[in-house]
C-alpha positions in Angstrom: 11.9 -63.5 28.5 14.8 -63.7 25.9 14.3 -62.7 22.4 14.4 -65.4 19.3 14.8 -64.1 15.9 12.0 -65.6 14.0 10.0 -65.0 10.3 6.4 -64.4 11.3 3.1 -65.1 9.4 0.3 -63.2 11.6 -3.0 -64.4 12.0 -6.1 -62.4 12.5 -8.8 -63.8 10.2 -11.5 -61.7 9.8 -10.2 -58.7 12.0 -7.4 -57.1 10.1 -8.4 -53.5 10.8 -7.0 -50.7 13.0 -8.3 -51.6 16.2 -8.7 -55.2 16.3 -5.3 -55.9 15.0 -3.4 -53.4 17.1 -1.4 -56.5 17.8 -0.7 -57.5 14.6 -0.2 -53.7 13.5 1.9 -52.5 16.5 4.3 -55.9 15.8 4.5 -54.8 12.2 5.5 -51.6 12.8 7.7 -51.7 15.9 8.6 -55.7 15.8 12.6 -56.8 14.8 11.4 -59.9 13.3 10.3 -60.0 9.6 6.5 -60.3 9.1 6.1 -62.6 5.6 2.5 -62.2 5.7 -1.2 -61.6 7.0 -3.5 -64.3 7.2 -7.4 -62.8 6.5 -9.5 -64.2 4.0 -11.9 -61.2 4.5 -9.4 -59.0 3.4 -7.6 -60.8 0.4 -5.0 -59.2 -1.5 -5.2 -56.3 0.9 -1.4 -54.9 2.2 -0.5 -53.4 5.9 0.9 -50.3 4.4 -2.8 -49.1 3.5 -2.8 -48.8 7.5 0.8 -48.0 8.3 2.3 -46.5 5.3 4.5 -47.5 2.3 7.0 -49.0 4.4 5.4 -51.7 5.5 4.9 -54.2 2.4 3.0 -57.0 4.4 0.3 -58.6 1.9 -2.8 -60.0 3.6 -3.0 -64.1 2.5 -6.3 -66.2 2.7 -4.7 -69.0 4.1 -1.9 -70.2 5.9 -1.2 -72.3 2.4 -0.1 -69.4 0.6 2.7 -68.5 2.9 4.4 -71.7 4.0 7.0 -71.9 0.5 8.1 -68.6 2.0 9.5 -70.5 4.9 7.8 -69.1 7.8 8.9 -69.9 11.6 5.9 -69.2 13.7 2.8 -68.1 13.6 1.8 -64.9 15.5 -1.7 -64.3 17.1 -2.7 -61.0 15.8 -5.4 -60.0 17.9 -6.4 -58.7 21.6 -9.8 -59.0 22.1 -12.1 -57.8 25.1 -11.2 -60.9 27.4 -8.2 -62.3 25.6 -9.8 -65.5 24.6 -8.8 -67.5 21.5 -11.9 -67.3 18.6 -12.5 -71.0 18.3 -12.5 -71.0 14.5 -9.1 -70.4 14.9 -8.2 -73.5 16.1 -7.5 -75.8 12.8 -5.6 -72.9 11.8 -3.1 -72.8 14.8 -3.4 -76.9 14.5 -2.0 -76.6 10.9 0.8 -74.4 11.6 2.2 -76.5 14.6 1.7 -79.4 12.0 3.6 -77.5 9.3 6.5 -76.7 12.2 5.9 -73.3 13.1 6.1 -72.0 16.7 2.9 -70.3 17.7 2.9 -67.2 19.5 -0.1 -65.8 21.4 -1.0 -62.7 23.8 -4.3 -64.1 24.9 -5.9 -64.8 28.0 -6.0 -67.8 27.0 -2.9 -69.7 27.5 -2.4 -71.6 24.1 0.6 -74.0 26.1 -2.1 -75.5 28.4 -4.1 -76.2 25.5 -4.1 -80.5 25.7 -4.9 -80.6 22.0 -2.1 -77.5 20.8 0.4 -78.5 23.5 0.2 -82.4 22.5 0.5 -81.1 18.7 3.4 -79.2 19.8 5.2 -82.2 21.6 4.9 -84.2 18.2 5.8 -81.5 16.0 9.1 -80.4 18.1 7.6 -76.8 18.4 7.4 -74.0 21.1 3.9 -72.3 22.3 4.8 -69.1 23.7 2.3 -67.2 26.0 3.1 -63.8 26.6 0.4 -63.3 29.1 1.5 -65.6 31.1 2.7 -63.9 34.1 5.8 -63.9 36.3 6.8 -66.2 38.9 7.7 -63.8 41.4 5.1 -63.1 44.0 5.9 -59.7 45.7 4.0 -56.7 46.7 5.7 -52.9 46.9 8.9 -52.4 48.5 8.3 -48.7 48.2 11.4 -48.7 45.9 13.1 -45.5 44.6 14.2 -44.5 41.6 17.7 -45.1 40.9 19.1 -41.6 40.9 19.6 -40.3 37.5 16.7 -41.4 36.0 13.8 -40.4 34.5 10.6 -42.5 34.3 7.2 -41.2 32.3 4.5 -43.2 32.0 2.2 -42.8 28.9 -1.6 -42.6 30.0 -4.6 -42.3 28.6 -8.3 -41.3 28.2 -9.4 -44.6 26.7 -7.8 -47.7 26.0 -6.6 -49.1 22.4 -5.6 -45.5 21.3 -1.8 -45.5 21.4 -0.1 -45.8 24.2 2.3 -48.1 23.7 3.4 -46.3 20.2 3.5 -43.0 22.0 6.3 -44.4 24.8 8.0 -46.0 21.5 8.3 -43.1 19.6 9.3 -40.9 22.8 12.0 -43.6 23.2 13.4 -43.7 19.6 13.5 -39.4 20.2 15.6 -39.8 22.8 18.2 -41.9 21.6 18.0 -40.1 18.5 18.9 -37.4 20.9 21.8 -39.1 22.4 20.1 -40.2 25.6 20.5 -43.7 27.1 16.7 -44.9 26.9 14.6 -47.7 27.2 10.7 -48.8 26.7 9.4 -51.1 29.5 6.3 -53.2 27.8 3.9 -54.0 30.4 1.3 -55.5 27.8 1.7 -58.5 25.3 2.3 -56.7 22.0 4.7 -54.5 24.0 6.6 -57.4 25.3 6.3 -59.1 21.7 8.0 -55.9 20.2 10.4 -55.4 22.7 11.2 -58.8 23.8 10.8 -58.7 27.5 8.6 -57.1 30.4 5.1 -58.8 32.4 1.5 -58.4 30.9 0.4 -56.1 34.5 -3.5 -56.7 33.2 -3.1 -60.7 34.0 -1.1 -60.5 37.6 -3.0 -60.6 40.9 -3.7 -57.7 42.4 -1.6 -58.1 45.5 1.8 -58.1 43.0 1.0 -55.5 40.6 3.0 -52.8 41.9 5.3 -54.9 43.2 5.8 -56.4 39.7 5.9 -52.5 38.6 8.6 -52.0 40.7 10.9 -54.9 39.5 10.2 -53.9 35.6 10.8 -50.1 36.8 14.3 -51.4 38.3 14.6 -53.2 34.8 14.4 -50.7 33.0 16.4 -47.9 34.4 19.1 -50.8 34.0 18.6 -50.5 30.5 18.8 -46.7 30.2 18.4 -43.2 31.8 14.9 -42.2 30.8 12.7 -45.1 31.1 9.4 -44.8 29.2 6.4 -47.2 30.5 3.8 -48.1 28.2 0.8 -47.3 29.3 -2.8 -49.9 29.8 -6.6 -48.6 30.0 -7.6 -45.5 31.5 -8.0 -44.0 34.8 -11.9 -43.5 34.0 -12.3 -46.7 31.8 -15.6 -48.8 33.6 -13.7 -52.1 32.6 -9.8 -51.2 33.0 -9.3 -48.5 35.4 -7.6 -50.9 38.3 -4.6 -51.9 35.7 -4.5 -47.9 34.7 -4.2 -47.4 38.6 -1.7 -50.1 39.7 0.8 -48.7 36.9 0.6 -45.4 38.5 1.4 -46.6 41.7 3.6 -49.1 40.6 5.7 -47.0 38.9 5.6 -44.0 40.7 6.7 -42.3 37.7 8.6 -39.0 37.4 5.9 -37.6 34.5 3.3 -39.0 32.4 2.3 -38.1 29.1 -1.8 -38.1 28.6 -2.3 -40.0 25.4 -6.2 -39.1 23.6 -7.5 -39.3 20.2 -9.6 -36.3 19.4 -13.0 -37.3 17.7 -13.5 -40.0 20.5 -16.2 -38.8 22.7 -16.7 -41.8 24.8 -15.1 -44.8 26.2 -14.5 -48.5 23.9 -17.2 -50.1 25.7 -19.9 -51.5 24.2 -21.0 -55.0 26.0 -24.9 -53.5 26.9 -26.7 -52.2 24.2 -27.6 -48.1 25.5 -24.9 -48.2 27.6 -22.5 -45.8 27.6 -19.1 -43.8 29.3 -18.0 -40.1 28.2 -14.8 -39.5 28.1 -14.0 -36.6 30.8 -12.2 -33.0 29.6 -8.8 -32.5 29.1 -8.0 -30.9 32.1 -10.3 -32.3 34.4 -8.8 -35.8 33.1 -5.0 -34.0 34.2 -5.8 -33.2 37.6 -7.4 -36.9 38.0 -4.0 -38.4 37.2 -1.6 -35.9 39.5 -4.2 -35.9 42.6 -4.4 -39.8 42.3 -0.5 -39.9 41.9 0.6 -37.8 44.5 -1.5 -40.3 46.9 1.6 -41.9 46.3 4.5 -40.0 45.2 4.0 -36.5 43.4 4.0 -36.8 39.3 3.2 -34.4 36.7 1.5 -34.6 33.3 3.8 -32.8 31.2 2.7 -33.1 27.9 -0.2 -34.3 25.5 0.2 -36.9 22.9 -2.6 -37.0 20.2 -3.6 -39.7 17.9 -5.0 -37.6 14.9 -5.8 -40.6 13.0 -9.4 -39.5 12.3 -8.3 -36.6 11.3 -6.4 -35.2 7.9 -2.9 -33.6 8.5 -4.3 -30.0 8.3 -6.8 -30.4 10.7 -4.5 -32.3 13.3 -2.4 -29.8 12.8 -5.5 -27.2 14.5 -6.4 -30.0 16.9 -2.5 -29.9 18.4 -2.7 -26.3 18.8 -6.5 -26.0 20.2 -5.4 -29.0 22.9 -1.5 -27.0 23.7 -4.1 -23.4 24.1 -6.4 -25.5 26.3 -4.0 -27.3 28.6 -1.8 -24.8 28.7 1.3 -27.9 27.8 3.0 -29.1 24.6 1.2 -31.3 22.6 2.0 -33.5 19.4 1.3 -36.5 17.2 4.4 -38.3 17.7 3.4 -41.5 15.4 2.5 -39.1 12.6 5.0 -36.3 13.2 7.7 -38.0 14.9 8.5 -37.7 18.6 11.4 -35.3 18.3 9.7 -31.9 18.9 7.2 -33.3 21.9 10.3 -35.4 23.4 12.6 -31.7 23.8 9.8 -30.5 25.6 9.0 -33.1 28.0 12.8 -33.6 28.3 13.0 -30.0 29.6 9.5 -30.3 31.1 11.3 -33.3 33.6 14.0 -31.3 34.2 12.3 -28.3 35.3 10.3 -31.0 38.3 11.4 -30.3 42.0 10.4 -33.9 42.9 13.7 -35.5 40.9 16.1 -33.4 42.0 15.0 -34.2 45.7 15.2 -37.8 45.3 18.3 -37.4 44.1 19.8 -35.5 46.9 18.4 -37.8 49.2 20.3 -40.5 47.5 
């Protein structure tokens, strides 16, 4: 999927918050294109940088109206909601902007293009629908590929989804070239692949392919640089996405992975039965989980913890990073509050220090 500059206006009526919009946030943050505006006429005259910080002037709009004269070139679905599917009051919305000229660009389920009404809109309006669900052609299970030697693939994983994975193997990434390292992100979810510009959505390919399709992005990516950082989808325990946290690991077979929580979370985002309910597991029990159900596979190691200390003030993530490097007995940071510098040395060194890449690489 090839990259085309655009200026985005991002839509997530009524949702502009830190979870639901972790689209529309993680494209802010990370994303090359400029963002003009947010459309939420909940939230008028609100700003993204009450979320993300004072670099990122993005003022939430009540309607598409206000941001047209500012010459906007597509419209940007904002949201990833359990099941992907498109809200339907959103519809004369996406209608007006494919009126008005703008590309539409979605990562839902549901596949905007196939849409009679938006694709024969589209037709008339001389516009592009982009999907970034949509999945690849290719059709192929494992090869049982190998790394290419000299590289080094971590995985970010987690104990719940929706709590920064994808910023954590971002972060790592900028450390290392920051470092001097040849490196690249592989985005294996639709806001990664937004931000980045190319990779498969894993969560929306059959079964029988994922790894397969795991393999061909890992062969991508250590095209693109020496260490190769996967973002990570779900969680190993997670009742609803455990099978795409699963087919990453296999997939990938990655050198390392870095275990991604957010302290003050004490159970699983699920909430579809009322008095239903999933604890999240320990720390260490949640470590051993990932290496055990790795080395079914190929051996991997979790090498270091990545918090998100979001619900937390700075002094006290500050404790939590120690209490959690004491308790698992690894380094631990918040790379998207603190910068990924300090945790990136030590996984760097961490990777180094594992017998498994050196063997691959005398076997090559």
């Amino acid at each position: 999927m090839s990259r085309r500059a655009r200026r985005l206006v991002i839509l997530a009526e009524g949702e502009f918050r830190p979870h639901a919009a972790k689209t529309a946030l993680g494209v802010i943050r990370y994303g090359s294109d400029p963002v003009l505006a947010v459309i939420d006429s909940t939230r008028p005259g609100a700003n993204a940088r009450e979320m993300l910080g004072p670099a990122f002037d993005v003022p939430v709009v009540p309607t598409l109206d206000e941001v047209l004269p500012h010459g906007p070139t597509a419209l940007l679905i904002g949201i990833a909601p359990t099941g992907g599917r498109l809200p339907p009051s959103w519809r004369p919305i996406i209608l007006a902007a494919i009126h008005a000229g703008l590309d539409v660009l979605s990562g839902l389920h549901t596949f905007i293009a196939d849409d009679p009404e938006f694709a024969a809109a589209a037709r008339e309006a001389g516009v592009d629908l982009v999907d970034y669900r949509r999945p690849p052609e290719r059709m192929e299970t494992s090869l049982g590929r190998l790394h290419r030697p000299g590289s080094r693939v971590v995985l970010t994983v987690g104990t719940d989804c929706a709590i920064g994975k994808m910023s954590v193997a971002l972060e790592l990434r900028r450390a290392a070239r920051e470092a001097g390292l040849s490196s690249s992100f592989v985005a294996t979810g639709q806001t990664g692949i937004m931000i980045e510009g190319w990779g498969a959505a894993i969560d929306r390919v059959v079964s029988d392919f994922v790894q397969g399709t795991c393999e061909w992005l890992s062969e991508l990516g250590e095209e693109r640089g020496d260490w190769v950082f996967v973002e990570g989808q779900g969680s190993l325990d997670h009742p609803a996405y455990s099978s795409v946290t699963l087919g990453l690991i296999h997939g990938f077979t990655p050198h390392a992975m870095v275990l991604v929580h957010k302290p003050g979370l004490t159970e699983h985002d699920f909430d579809h039965l009322p008095g239903r309910s999933f604890p999240l597991h320990p720390l260490p029990e949640m470590i051993r989980a990932h290496e055990q159900i790795a080395g079914l596979v190929a051996p991997s190691s979790v090498v270091a913890i990545a918090l998100n200390t979001s619900l937390l003030d700075e002094a006290a993530a500050h404790r939590e990073i120690e209490r959690t490097a004491l308790e698992t007995g690894l380094p631990c940071d918040d790379p998207f509050r603190f910068g990924g510098g300090r945790l990136f040395s030590a996984i760097r060194e961490r990777v180094g220090a594992l017998p498994w890449v050196h063997t691959a690489e005398a076997a090559a």
